[in-house]
N, C-alpha and C positions, 0 to 999 in steps of 0.2 A: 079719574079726576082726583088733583090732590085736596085733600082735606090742612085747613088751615085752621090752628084755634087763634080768633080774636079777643084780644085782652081791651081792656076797658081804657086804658091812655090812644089805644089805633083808631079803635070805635069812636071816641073823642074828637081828637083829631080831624076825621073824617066828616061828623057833622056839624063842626065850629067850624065855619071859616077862617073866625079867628081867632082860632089857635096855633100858636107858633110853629105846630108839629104837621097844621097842614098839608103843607107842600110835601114833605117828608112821606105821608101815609098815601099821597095822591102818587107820587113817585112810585115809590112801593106796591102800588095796587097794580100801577098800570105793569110793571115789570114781570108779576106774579103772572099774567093773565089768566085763563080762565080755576077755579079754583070753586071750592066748596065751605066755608064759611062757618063753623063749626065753634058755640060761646057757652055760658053757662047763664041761671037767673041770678047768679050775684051779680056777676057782671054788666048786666042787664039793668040790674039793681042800681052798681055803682055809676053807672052811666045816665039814668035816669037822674039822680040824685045830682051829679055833675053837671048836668046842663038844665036841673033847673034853678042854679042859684048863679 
């Protein structure tokens, strides 16, 4: 199985609906198929931090 690092704009993306980049990371996932998911806690961090303002 491939291993994928998710960076914090994908992650985004993915759970804003509305974010511009939606369609774009929902395209992209589906293309990928199955895969392994692979991120860091900043990123996790910057993400958190992102959707809650």
């Amino acid at each position: 199985m491939k291993q994928i690092f998710l960076d914090t704009s994908y992650l985004q993306a993915l759970a804003d609906t509305r974010d511009n980049l939606n369609p774009l990371a929902l395209t992209i996932t589906a293309k990928l198929g199955t895969f392994r998911g692979v991120t860091s806690e900043m990123v996790l961090t910057e993400l958190l931090n992102a959707l809650c303002s």
